[in-house]
C-alpha positions as CSV (number, residue, x, y, z in Angstrom):
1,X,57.8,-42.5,54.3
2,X,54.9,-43.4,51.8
3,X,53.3,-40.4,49.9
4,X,50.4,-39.9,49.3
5,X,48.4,-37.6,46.1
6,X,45.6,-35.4,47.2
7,X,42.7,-33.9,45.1
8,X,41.1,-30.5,46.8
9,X,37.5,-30.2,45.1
10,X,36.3,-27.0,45.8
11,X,34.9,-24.0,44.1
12,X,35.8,-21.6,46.6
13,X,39.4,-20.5,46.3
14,X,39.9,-19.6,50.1
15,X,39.0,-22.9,51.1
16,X,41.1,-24.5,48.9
17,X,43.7,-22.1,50.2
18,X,43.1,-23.1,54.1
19,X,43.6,-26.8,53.0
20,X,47.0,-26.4,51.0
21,X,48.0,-24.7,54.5
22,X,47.4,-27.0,57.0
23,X,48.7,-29.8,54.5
24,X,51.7,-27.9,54.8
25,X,52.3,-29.7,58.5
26,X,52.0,-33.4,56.7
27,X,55.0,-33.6,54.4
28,X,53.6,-37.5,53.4
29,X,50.8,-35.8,51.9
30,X,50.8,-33.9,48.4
31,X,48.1,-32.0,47.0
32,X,48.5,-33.1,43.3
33,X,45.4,-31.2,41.7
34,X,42.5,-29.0,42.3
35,X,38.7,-29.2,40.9
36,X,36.8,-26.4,40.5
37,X,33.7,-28.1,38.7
38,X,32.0,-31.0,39.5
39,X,32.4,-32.2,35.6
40,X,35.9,-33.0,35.9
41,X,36.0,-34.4,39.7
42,X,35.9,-37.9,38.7
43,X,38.2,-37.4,35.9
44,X,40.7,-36.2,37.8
45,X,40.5,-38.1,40.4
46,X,41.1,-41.7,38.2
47,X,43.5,-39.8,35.7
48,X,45.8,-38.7,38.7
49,X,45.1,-41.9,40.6
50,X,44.5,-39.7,43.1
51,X,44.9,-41.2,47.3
52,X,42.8,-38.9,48.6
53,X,39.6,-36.7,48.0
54,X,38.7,-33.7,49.8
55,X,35.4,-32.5,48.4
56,X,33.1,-29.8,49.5
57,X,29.3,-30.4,49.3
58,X,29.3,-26.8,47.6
59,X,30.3,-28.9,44.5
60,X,28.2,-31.4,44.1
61,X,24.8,-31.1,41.7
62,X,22.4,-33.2,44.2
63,X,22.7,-36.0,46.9
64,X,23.0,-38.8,44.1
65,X,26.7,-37.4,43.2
66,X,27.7,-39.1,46.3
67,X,26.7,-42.4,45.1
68,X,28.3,-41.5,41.6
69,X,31.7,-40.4,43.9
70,X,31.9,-44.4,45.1
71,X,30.7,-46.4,42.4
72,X,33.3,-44.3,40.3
73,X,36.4,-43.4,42.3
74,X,39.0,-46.1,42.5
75,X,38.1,-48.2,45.3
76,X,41.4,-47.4,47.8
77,X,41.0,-43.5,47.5
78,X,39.7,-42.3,50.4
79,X,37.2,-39.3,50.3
80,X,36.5,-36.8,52.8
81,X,33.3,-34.9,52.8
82,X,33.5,-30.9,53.9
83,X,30.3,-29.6,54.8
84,X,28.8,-26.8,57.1
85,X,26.6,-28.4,59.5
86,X,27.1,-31.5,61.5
87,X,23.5,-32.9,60.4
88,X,25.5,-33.3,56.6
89,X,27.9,-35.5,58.3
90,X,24.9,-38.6,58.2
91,X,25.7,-38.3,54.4
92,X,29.5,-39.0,54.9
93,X,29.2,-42.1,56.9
94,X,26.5,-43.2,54.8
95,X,28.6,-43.8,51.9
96,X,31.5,-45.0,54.0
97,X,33.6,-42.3,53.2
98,X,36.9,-42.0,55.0
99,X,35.9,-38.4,56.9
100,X,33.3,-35.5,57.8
101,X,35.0,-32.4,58.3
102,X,32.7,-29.4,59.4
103,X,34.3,-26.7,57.3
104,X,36.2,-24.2,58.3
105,X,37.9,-26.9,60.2
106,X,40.4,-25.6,63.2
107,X,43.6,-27.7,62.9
108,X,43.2,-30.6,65.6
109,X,40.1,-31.4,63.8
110,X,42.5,-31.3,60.8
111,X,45.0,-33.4,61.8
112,X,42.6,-36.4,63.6
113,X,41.6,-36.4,59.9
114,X,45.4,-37.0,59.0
115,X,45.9,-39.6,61.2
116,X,42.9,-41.7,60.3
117,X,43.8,-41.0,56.8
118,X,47.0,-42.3,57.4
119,X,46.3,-45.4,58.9
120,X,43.7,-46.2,56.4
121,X,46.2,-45.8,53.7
122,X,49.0,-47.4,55.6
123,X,46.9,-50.8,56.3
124,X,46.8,-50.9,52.3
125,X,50.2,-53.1,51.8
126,X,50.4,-52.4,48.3
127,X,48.3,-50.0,46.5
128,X,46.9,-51.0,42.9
129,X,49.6,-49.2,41.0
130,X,52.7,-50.0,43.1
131,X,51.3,-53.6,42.5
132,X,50.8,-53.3,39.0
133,X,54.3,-51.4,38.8
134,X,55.6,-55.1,40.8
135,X,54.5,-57.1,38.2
136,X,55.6,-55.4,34.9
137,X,59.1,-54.7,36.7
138,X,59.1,-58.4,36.2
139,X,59.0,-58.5,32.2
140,X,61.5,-57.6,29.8
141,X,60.7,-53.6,29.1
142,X,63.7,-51.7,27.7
143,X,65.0,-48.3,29.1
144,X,62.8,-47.1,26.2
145,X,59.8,-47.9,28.0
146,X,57.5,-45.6,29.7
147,X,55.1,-47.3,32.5
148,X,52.0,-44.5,32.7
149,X,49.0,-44.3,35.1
150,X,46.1,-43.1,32.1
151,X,42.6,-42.8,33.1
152,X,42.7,-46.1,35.9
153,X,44.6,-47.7,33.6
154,X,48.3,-48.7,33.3
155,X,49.8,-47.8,29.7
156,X,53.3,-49.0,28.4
157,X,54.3,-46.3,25.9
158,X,57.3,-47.0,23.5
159,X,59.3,-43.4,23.8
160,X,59.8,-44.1,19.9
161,X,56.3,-43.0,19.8
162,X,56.1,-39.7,21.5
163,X,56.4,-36.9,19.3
164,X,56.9,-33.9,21.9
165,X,56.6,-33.4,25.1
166,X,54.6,-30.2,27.4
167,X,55.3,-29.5,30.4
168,X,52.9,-28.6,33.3
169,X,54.0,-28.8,37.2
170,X,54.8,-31.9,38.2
171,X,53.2,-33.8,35.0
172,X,54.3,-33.7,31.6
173,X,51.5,-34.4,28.5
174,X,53.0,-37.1,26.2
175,X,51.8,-36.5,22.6
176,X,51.7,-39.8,20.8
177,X,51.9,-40.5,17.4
178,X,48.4,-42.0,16.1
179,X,46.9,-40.5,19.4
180,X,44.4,-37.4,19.2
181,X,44.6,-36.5,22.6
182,X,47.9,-36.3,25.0
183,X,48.5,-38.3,27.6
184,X,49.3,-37.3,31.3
185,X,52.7,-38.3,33.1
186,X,53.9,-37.8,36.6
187,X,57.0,-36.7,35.6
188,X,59.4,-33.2,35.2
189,X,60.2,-32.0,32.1
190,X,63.8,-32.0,33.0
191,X,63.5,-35.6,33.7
192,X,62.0,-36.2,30.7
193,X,64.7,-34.4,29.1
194,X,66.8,-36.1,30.1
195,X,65.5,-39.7,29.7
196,X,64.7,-38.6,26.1
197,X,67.8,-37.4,25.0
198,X,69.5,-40.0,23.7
199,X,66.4,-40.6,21.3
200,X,66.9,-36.7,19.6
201,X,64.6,-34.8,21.7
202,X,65.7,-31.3,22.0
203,X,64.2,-28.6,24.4
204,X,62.9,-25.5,22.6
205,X,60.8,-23.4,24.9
206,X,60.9,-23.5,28.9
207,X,57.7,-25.9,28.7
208,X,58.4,-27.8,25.0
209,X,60.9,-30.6,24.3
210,X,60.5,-32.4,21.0
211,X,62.0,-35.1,18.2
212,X,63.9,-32.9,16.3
213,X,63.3,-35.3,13.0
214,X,59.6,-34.4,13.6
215,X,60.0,-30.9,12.7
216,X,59.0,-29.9,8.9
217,X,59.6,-26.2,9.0
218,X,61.2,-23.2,11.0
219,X,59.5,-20.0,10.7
220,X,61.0,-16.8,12.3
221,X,58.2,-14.3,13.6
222,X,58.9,-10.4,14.3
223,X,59.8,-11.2,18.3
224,X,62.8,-12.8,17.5
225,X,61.1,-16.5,18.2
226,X,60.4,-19.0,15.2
227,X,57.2,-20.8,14.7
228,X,57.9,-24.7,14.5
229,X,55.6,-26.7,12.4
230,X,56.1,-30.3,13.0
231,X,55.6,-33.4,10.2
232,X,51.9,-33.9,11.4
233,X,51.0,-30.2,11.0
234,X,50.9,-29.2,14.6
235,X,52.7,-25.9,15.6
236,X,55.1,-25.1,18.6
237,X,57.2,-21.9,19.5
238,X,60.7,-22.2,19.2
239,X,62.0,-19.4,21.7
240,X,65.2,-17.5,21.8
241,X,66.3,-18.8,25.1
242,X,66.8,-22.0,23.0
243,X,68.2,-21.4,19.3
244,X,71.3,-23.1,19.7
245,X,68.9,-26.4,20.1
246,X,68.9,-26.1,16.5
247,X,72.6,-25.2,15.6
248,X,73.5,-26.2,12.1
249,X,69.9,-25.1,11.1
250,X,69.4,-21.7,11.5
Protein backbone atom coordinates (compact mmCIF):
# COMPACT_ATOMS: atom_id res chain seq x y z
CA UNK A 1 0.00 0.00 0.00
CA UNK A 2 1.29 3.58 -1.23
CA UNK A 3 1.83 6.25 1.51
CA UNK A 4 1.12 9.26 1.49
CA UNK A 5 2.75 12.68 3.61
CA UNK A 6 0.31 15.07 5.00
CA UNK A 7 0.72 18.78 5.98
CA UNK A 8 -2.02 20.04 8.75
CA UNK A 9 -2.02 24.06 8.45
CA UNK A 10 -3.71 25.35 11.25
CA UNK A 11 -3.27 27.74 14.00
CA UNK A 12 -5.70 26.28 16.23
CA UNK A 13 -4.17 23.38 18.14
CA UNK A 14 -7.58 21.41 18.70
CA UNK A 15 -8.16 21.30 15.24
CA UNK A 16 -5.16 20.12 14.38
CA UNK A 17 -5.68 17.56 17.10
CA UNK A 18 -9.25 16.36 15.65
CA UNK A 19 -7.39 15.73 12.23
CA UNK A 20 -4.33 13.61 13.58
CA UNK A 21 -7.43 11.52 15.10
CA UNK A 22 -9.40 10.69 12.46
CA UNK A 23 -6.17 10.11 10.27
CA UNK A 24 -5.56 7.65 12.76
CA UNK A 25 -8.30 5.21 10.80
CA UNK A 26 -6.14 5.62 7.37
CA UNK A 27 -2.89 3.94 7.99
CA UNK A 28 -1.75 4.98 4.06
CA UNK A 29 -1.81 8.36 5.26
CA UNK A 30 0.92 10.14 7.41
CA UNK A 31 0.78 13.43 8.86
CA UNK A 32 4.45 14.49 8.29
CA UNK A 33 4.33 18.24 9.63
CA UNK A 34 2.22 20.88 11.03
CA UNK A 35 2.03 24.86 10.10
CA UNK A 36 1.12 27.21 12.45
CA UNK A 37 1.88 30.44 10.33
CA UNK A 38 1.03 31.19 7.05
CA UNK A 39 4.91 32.28 6.35
CA UNK A 40 6.12 28.89 6.32
CA UNK A 41 3.03 26.95 4.67
CA UNK A 42 4.54 26.95 1.27
CA UNK A 43 7.94 26.18 2.57
CA UNK A 44 6.98 23.32 4.11
CA UNK A 45 4.85 22.07 1.97
CA UNK A 46 7.75 21.95 -1.13
CA UNK A 47 10.60 21.16 1.51
CA UNK A 48 8.59 17.96 2.72
CA UNK A 49 7.20 17.25 -0.74
CA UNK A 50 4.37 17.12 1.06
CA UNK A 51 1.01 14.79 -0.79
CA UNK A 52 -1.43 16.47 0.84
CA UNK A 53 -2.57 19.83 2.29
CA UNK A 54 -5.12 20.42 4.81
CA UNK A 55 -5.35 24.18 5.43
CA UNK A 56 -7.78 26.15 7.34
CA UNK A 57 -9.02 29.56 5.99
CA UNK A 58 -8.13 30.76 9.65
CA UNK A 59 -4.55 30.93 8.17
CA UNK A 60 -4.59 32.54 5.31
CA UNK A 61 -3.79 36.69 5.16
CA UNK A 62 -6.60 37.38 2.29
CA UNK A 63 -8.33 35.60 -0.66
CA UNK A 64 -5.16 36.01 -3.02
CA UNK A 65 -3.22 33.31 -0.69
CA UNK A 66 -5.29 30.86 -2.46
CA UNK A 67 -3.95 31.75 -5.79
CA UNK A 68 -0.32 31.96 -4.18
CA UNK A 69 -1.34 28.11 -2.62
CA UNK A 70 -1.56 26.78 -6.56
CA UNK A 71 0.82 28.65 -8.50
CA UNK A 72 3.28 27.59 -5.66
CA UNK A 73 2.60 24.08 -4.25
CA UNK A 74 3.91 21.25 -6.33
CA UNK A 75 1.49 20.54 -8.83
CA UNK A 76 0.33 16.71 -7.69
CA UNK A 77 -0.29 17.83 -3.91
CA UNK A 78 -3.62 17.88 -3.33
CA UNK A 79 -5.05 20.65 -1.02
CA UNK A 80 -8.05 20.58 1.02
CA UNK A 81 -9.71 23.72 2.14
CA UNK A 82 -11.40 23.70 5.95
CA UNK A 83 -13.64 26.45 6.37
CA UNK A 84 -16.85 27.26 8.52
CA UNK A 85 -19.61 27.87 6.19
CA UNK A 86 -20.66 26.17 3.07
CA UNK A 87 -20.78 29.61 1.06
CA UNK A 88 -16.49 29.40 1.51
CA UNK A 89 -16.67 26.13 -0.23
CA UNK A 90 -17.21 28.39 -3.91
CA UNK A 91 -13.51 29.32 -3.04
CA UNK A 92 -12.31 25.60 -2.93
CA UNK A 93 -13.65 24.60 -6.18
CA UNK A 94 -12.60 27.70 -7.60
CA UNK A 95 -9.10 26.97 -7.41
CA UNK A 96 -9.58 23.27 -8.22
CA UNK A 97 -8.59 22.15 -5.06
CA UNK A 98 -8.91 18.50 -4.18
CA UNK A 99 -11.73 19.18 -1.14
CA UNK A 100 -14.08 21.52 0.98
CA UNK A 101 -14.43 20.34 4.32
CA UNK A 102 -16.96 22.37 6.64
CA UNK A 103 -14.87 22.24 9.82
CA UNK A 104 -15.54 20.53 12.52
CA UNK A 105 -16.11 17.77 10.16
CA UNK A 106 -18.00 14.50 11.59
CA UNK A 107 -16.13 11.41 10.31
CA UNK A 108 -18.17 10.17 7.15
CA UNK A 109 -17.63 13.58 5.83
CA UNK A 110 -13.97 12.74 6.77
CA UNK A 111 -13.45 9.78 5.20
CA UNK A 112 -15.44 10.68 1.55
CA UNK A 113 -12.54 13.09 1.73
CA UNK A 114 -10.14 9.99 2.10
CA UNK A 115 -11.37 8.20 -0.51
CA UNK A 116 -11.39 10.93 -3.14
CA UNK A 117 -8.01 11.70 -1.89
CA UNK A 118 -7.09 8.41 -2.53
CA UNK A 119 -8.09 7.89 -5.85
CA UNK A 120 -6.74 11.22 -6.92
CA UNK A 121 -3.37 10.19 -5.70
CA UNK A 122 -3.64 6.61 -6.82
CA UNK A 123 -4.46 7.62 -10.62
CA UNK A 124 -0.97 9.43 -10.36
CA UNK A 125 1.29 6.23 -11.63
CA UNK A 126 4.40 7.63 -10.55
CA UNK A 127 4.71 10.69 -8.54
CA UNK A 128 7.62 13.25 -9.38
CA UNK A 129 10.05 12.01 -6.82
CA UNK A 130 9.49 8.22 -7.15
CA UNK A 131 10.24 9.09 -10.89
CA UNK A 132 13.11 11.10 -10.33
CA UNK A 133 14.26 8.35 -7.74
CA UNK A 134 13.68 5.76 -11.17
CA UNK A 135 15.96 7.54 -13.08
CA UNK A 136 19.07 8.20 -10.87
CA UNK A 137 18.68 4.44 -9.59
CA UNK A 138 19.82 4.05 -13.15
CA UNK A 139 23.37 5.83 -12.85
CA UNK A 140 26.39 4.74 -11.16
CA UNK A 141 25.93 6.36 -7.33
CA UNK A 142 28.03 4.59 -4.67
CA UNK A 143 26.65 3.45 -1.31
CA UNK A 144 28.14 6.81 -0.36
CA UNK A 145 25.45 8.55 -1.93
CA UNK A 146 22.57 10.27 -0.40
CA UNK A 147 19.49 10.93 -2.85
CA UNK A 148 17.58 14.06 -0.85
CA UNK A 149 14.19 15.81 -1.61
CA UNK A 150 15.49 19.81 -0.72
CA UNK A 151 13.12 22.57 -1.32
CA UNK A 152 11.29 20.73 -4.81
CA UNK A 153 14.42 19.79 -5.67
CA UNK A 154 16.39 16.47 -5.79
CA UNK A 155 19.97 16.77 -4.26
CA UNK A 156 22.74 14.05 -4.50
CA UNK A 157 24.91 14.58 -1.36
CA UNK A 158 28.41 12.86 -1.15
CA UNK A 159 28.21 11.47 2.76
CA UNK A 160 32.11 12.59 2.60
CA UNK A 161 30.63 15.90 2.90
CA UNK A 162 28.32 15.91 5.91
CA UNK A 163 29.92 17.01 8.94
CA UNK A 164 27.21 15.91 11.67
CA UNK A 165 24.11 14.96 11.73
CA UNK A 166 20.62 16.22 14.18
CA UNK A 167 18.06 14.40 14.63
CA UNK A 168 14.34 15.52 14.68
CA UNK A 169 11.33 12.81 14.30
CA UNK A 170 11.27 11.22 11.37
CA UNK A 171 13.95 13.70 9.53
CA UNK A 172 17.40 14.23 10.21
CA UNK A 173 19.20 17.84 9.24
CA UNK A 174 22.40 17.07 7.22
CA UNK A 175 25.01 19.80 7.93
CA UNK A 176 27.20 20.13 4.89
CA UNK A 177 30.54 21.30 4.63
CA UNK A 178 30.58 24.67 2.49
CA UNK A 179 26.73 24.87 3.32
CA UNK A 180 25.42 27.66 5.78
CA UNK A 181 22.22 26.18 6.36
CA UNK A 182 21.30 22.30 6.97
CA UNK A 183 19.62 20.30 4.92
CA UNK A 184 16.37 18.18 5.69
CA UNK A 185 16.33 14.25 5.22
CA UNK A 186 13.50 11.82 5.63
CA UNK A 187 15.43 9.57 7.50
CA UNK A 188 16.07 8.21 11.42
CA UNK A 189 18.89 8.99 13.12
CA UNK A 190 19.53 5.41 13.82
CA UNK A 191 19.44 4.81 10.21
CA UNK A 192 21.73 7.34 9.59
CA UNK A 193 23.89 5.87 12.13
CA UNK A 194 24.13 3.25 10.86
CA UNK A 195 24.64 4.03 7.13
CA UNK A 196 27.40 6.49 8.37
CA UNK A 197 29.32 4.38 10.30
CA UNK A 198 31.65 2.95 8.37
CA UNK A 199 32.72 6.68 7.36
CA UNK A 200 33.73 7.55 11.35
CA UNK A 201 30.56 8.98 12.47
CA UNK A 202 30.04 8.44 16.08
CA UNK A 203 26.80 9.20 18.15
CA UNK A 204 27.35 11.64 21.05
CA UNK A 205 24.02 12.87 22.39
CA UNK A 206 20.48 10.98 21.82
CA UNK A 207 19.87 13.57 18.86
CA UNK A 208 23.87 14.24 17.59
CA UNK A 209 26.01 11.89 15.50
CA UNK A 210 29.10 13.37 14.00
CA UNK A 211 32.70 12.75 12.01
CA UNK A 212 34.80 12.22 14.79
CA UNK A 213 37.98 13.77 12.60
CA UNK A 214 35.82 16.99 12.63
CA UNK A 215 36.12 17.54 16.22
CA UNK A 216 38.96 20.16 17.35
CA UNK A 217 38.41 20.21 21.03
CA UNK A 218 36.67 18.40 24.15
CA UNK A 219 35.65 20.59 26.92
CA UNK A 220 34.23 19.03 30.17
CA UNK A 221 31.50 21.37 31.85
CA UNK A 222 30.35 21.06 35.65
CA UNK A 223 27.31 18.44 34.65
CA UNK A 224 29.47 15.87 33.85
CA UNK A 225 28.92 16.50 29.83
CA UNK A 226 31.80 18.03 27.58
CA UNK A 227 31.26 20.81 25.18
CA UNK A 228 32.47 19.64 21.59
CA UNK A 229 33.84 22.25 19.34
CA UNK A 230 34.23 20.99 15.92
CA UNK A 231 37.11 22.11 13.11
CA UNK A 232 34.67 24.84 11.66
CA UNK A 233 33.99 26.44 15.13
CA UNK A 234 30.49 25.09 15.67
CA UNK A 235 29.68 23.63 19.10
CA UNK A 236 27.77 20.36 20.16
CA UNK A 237 27.22 18.63 23.61
CA UNK A 238 28.89 15.51 24.15
CA UNK A 239 26.66 13.76 26.89
CA UNK A 240 27.44 11.19 29.41
CA UNK A 241 25.18 8.59 27.98
CA UNK A 242 27.83 8.46 25.24
CA UNK A 243 31.61 8.95 26.57
CA UNK A 244 32.79 5.76 25.52
CA UNK A 245 32.08 7.12 21.76
CA UNK A 246 35.30 8.78 22.48
CA UNK A 247 37.38 5.92 24.27
CA UNK A 248 41.02 6.48 23.85
CA UNK A 249 40.41 10.28 24.22
CA UNK A 250 39.14 11.04 27.34
Amino acid sequence: MRKFSLVIADEKESNKSVLKALLKEHANFEAIALAFDWSEVISIVNTMQADVLFINHNLLPDLDALETLTQECPEYTQIVYLGESEAEAIYAFEHDFADYLLFPCDRNRFNKCIKKLSSRLNNNKQLPFENIQTLISQLNTSDQTLIVKDSGRIKLIDCNDIIWVGGAGNYVELYLVNEDRPTLHRETLSAMETKLADLGFIRIHRSVIVRKKCIAELKPTDSGDYQVTLRNGHQLSLSRRYKSSMTGII
